[in-house]
C-alpha positions as CSV (number, residue, x, y, z in Angstrom):
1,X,213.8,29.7,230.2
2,X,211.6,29.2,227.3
3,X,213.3,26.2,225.5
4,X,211.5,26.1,221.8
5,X,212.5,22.7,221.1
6,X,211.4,19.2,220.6
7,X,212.7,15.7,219.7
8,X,211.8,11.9,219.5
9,X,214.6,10.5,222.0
10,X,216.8,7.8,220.8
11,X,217.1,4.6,222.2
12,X,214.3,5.5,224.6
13,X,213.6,3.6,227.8
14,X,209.6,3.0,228.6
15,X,208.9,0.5,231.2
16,X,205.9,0.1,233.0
17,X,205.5,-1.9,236.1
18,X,201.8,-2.7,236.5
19,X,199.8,-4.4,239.4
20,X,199.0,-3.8,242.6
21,X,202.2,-4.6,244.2
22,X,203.9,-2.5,241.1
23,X,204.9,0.4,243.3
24,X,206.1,-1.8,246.2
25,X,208.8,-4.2,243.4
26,X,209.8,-1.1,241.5
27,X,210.3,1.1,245.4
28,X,212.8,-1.7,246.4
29,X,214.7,-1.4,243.0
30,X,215.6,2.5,243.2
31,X,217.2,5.1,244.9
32,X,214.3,7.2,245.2
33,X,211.3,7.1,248.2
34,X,208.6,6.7,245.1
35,X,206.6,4.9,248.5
36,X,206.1,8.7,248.9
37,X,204.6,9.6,245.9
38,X,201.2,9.8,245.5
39,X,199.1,9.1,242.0
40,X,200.0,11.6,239.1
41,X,203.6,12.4,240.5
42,X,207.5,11.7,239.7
43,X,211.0,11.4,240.7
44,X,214.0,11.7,239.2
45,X,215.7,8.0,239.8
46,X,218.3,5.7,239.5
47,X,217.8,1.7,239.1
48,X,220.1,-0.2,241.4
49,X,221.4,-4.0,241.5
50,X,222.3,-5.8,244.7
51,X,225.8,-4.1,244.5
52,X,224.6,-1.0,244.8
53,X,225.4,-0.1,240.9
54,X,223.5,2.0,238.9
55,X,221.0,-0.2,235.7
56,X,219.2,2.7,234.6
57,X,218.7,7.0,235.3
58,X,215.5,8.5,234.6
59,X,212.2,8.9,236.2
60,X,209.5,7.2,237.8
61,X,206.0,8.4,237.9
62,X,202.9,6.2,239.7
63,X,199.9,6.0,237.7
64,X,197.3,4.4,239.8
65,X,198.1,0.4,239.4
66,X,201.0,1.2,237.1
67,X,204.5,2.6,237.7
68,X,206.5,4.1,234.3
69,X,210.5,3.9,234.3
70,X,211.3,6.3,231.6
71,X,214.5,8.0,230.3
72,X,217.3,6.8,227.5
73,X,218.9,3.3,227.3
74,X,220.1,1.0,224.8
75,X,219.0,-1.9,225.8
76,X,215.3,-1.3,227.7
77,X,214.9,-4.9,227.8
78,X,217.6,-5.6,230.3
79,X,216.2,-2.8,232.5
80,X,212.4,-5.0,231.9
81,X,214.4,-7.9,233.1
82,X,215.9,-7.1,235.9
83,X,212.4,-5.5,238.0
84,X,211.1,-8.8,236.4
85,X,213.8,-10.7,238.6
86,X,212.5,-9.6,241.5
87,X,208.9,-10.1,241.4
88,X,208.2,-13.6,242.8
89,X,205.1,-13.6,244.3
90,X,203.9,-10.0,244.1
91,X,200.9,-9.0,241.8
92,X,203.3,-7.0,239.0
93,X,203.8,-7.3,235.6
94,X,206.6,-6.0,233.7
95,X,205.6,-4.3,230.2
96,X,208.8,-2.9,227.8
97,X,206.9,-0.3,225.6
98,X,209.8,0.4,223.1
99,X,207.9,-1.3,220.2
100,X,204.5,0.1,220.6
101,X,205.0,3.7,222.0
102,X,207.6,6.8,221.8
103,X,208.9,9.3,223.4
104,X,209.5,12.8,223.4
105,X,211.7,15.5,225.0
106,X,210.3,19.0,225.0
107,X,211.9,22.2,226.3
108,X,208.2,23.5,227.8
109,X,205.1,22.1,229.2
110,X,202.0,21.9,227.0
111,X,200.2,24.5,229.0
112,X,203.4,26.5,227.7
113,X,203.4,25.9,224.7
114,X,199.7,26.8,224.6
115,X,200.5,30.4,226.0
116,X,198.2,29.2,229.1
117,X,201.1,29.4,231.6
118,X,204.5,30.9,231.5
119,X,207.7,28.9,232.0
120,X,208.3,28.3,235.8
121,X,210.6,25.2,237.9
122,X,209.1,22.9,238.3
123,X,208.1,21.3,241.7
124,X,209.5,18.0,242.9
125,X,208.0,15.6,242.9
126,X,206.8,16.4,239.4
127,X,202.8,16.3,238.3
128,X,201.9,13.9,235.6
129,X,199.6,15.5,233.7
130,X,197.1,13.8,231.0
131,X,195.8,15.6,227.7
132,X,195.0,14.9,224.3
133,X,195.8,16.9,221.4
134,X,193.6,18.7,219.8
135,X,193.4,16.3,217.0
136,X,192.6,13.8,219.2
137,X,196.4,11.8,220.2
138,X,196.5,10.7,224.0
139,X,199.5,12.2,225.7
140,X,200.9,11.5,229.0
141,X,203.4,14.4,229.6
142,X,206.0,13.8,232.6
143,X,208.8,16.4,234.0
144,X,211.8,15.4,233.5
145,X,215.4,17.6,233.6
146,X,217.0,16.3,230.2
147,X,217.2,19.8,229.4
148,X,216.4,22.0,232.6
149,X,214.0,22.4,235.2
150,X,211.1,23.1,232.3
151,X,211.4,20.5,229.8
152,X,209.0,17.4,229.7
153,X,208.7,13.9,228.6
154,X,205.8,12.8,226.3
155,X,204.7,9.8,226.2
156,X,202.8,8.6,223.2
157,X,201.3,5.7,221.2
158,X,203.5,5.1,217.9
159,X,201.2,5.4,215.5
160,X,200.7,9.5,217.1
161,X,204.2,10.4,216.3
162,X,203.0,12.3,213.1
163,X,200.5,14.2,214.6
164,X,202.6,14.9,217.3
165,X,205.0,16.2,215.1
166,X,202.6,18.6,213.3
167,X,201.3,20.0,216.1
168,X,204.7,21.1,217.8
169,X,206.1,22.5,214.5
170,X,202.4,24.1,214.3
171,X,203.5,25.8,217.5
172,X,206.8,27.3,216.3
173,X,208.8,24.5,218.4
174,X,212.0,23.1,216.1
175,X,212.9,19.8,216.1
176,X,216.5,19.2,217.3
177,X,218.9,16.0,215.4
178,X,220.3,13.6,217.8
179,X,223.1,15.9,218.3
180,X,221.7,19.0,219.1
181,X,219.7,16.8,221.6
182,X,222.3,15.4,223.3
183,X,224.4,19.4,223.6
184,X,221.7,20.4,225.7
185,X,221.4,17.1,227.8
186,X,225.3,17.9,228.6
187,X,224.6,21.2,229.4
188,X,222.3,20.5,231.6
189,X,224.3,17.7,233.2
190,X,222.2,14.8,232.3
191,X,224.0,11.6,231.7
192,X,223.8,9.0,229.0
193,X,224.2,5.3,229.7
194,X,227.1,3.7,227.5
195,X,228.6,7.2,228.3
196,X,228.5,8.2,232.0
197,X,226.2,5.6,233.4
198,X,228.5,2.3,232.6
199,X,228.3,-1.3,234.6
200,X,230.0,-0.3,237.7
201,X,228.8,3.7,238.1
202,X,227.8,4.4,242.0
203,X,225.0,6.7,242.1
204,X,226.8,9.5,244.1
205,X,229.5,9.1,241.1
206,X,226.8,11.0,238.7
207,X,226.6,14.0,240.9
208,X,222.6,14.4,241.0
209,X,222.0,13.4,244.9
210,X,219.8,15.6,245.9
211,X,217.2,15.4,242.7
212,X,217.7,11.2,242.3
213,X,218.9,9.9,245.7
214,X,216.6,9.7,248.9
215,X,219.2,9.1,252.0
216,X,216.2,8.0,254.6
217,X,214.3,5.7,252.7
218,X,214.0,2.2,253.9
219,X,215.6,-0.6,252.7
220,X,216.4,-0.9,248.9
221,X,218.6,-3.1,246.7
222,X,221.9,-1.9,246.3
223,X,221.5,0.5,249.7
224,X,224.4,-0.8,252.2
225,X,226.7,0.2,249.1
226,X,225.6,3.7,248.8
227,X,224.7,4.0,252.3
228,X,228.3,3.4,253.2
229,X,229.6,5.7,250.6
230,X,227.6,8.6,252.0
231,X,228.5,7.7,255.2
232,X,231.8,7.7,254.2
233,X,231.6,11.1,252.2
234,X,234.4,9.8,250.2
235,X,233.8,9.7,246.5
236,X,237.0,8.9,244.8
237,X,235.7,9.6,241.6
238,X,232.7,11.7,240.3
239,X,230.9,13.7,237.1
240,X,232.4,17.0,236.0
241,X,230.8,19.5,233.5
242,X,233.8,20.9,231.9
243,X,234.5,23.8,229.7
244,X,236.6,22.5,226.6
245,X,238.8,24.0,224.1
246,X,237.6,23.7,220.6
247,X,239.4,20.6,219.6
248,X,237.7,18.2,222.1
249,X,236.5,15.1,221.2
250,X,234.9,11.8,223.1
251,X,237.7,9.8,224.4
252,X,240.2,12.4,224.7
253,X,242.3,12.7,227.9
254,X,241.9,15.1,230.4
255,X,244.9,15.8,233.0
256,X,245.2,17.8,235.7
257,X,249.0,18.9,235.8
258,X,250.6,16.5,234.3
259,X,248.6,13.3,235.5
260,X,245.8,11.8,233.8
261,X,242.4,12.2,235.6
262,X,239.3,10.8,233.4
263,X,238.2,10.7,230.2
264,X,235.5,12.7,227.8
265,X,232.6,10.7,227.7
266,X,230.0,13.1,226.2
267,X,231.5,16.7,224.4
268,X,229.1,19.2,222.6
269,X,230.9,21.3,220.0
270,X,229.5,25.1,219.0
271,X,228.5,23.7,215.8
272,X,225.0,22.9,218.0
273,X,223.2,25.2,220.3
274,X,225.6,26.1,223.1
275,X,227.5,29.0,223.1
276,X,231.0,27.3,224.0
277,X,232.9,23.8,223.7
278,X,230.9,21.7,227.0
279,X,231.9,18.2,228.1
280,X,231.3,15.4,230.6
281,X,233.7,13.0,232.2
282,X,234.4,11.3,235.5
283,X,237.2,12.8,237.2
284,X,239.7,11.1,239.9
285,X,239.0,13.1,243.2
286,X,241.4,16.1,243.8
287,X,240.2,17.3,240.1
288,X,236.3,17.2,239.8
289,X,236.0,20.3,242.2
290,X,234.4,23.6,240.6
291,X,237.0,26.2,238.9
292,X,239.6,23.0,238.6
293,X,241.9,23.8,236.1
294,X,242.7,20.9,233.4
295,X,244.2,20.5,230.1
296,X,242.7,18.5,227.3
297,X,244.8,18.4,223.9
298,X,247.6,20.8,225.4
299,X,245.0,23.5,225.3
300,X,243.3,24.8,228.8
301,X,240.0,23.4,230.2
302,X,238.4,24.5,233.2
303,X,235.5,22.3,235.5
304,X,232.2,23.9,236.2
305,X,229.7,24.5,238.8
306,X,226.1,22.7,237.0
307,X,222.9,23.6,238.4
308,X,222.3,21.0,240.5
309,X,224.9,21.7,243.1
């Protein structure tokens, strides 16, 4: 679908391994076989620790000598230090671009938005793909699902954003607040860390497996954890795209009968740009299956099947 929108992302995470050894530190950090990848691609990703928790959701793309950790999170610097933990000996250096660059979500390519192409899914693993504008801004544009299989990630030097923001309203795309952002990031199932992704969140917990989890890579930090869990196939608690009544709110209780099973984490009201009431939370197992009734506020509320399963 043709999404007409942009926005500059909020609390935006932009690290950049760089080195020779950058791919190898940064391959033994995350959940995805990026060892696979060859220059110009992505992955959807998750950042592990020793425990097998999840420090960061996003993507990786290799770049020659540098590998880019991108996505949302409030403190990018923790992410920088923890890859920066791990390299002892290994030619990498760790580089936490918050300061000097931004970055952008967009509903459609720029070969889109130039009416060169028409809006198709895009492949895994994702092509990077390197432009300027036509004023002359360096852009390094990166798939990424915040909002569906066609929207992108630029990547772009701060002192661009102007220009950058010319050129998409030049091109009939409207800018979206922080709100109307983060409706379509919930409809499209994409969590948020300090919302979904908190200190102790499993990566099978988030529900996106097959796009951010390879099961036969080699050895990674975190991996007996989530190997076991798989193994396993035993999640005793896991993200649920629910449909809401219109009194929903963040932090309101969700039960299932008359037992409380999670909490919202993320809701986007109809005053944005969904058709109906949509929320995220982590449900107990027993309630996190598709067409799951619930109640939230004494009204009914009903768990959906997202995209990705």
């Amino acid at each position: 679908m043709n999404q007409p929108y942009f926005t500059q992302l909020s609390i935006p995470l932009m690290v950049e391994v760089v080195g020779q050894d950058a791919a190898k530190i940064v391959n033994n950090l995350c959940t995805q076989d990026i060892a696979k990848l060859g220059d110009a691609e992505s992955r959807e990703s998750f950042v592990t620790n020793l425990r097998g928790w999840a420090v960061a959701h996003g993507a990786i793309a290799i770049l020659g000598n540098s590998v880019w950790i991108f996505g949302q999170h409030s403190r990018p610097e923790a992410v920088a230090q923890h890859i920066d933990r791990y390299i002892i000996r290994e030619d990498a250096e760790v580089r936490e671009h918050s300061n000097d660059r931004a970055l952008y979500l967009i509903g459609q390519p720029y070969s889109t938005i130039l009416g060169e192409s028409t809006p198709t899914e895009l492949p895994l693993p994702g092509n990077v793909n390197r432009f300027e504008l036509p004023t002359g801004e360096a852009i390094l544009e990166i798939p990424i699902r915040m909002w569906g299989a066609t929207s992108v990630a630029w990547i772009v030097e701060q002192a661009a954003t102007c220009a950058v923001d010319d050129f998409l309203v030049q091109h009939s795309l409207q800018r979206l607040s922080n709100e109307e952002c983060r409706a379509l990031q919930i409809q499209n199932f994409w969590p948020l860390e300090s919302c979904e992704l908190l200190e102790k969140t499993i990566p099978q917990e988030i529900d996106r497996d097959g796009l951010a989890i390879s099961f036969t890579k080699g050895c990674y930090l975190g991996q007996e954890t989530i190997a076991r869990l798989d193994a396993r196939g035993q999640l005793q608690k896991k993200l649920a795209l629910i449909e809401l009544p219109a009194s929903a709110k963040a932090g309101d209780v969700i039960l299932h009968g008359d037992k409380e099973v999670g909490v919202l984490s993320s809701v986007a009201g109809t005053s944005t740009n969904i058709p109906q009431p949509l929320g995220l939370a982590t449900l107990k197992r027993g309630s996190f299956n598709p067409g799951t009734e619930l109640t939230c506020n004494g009204d009914r509320a009903l768990v959906l099947a997202h995209e990705l399963t």
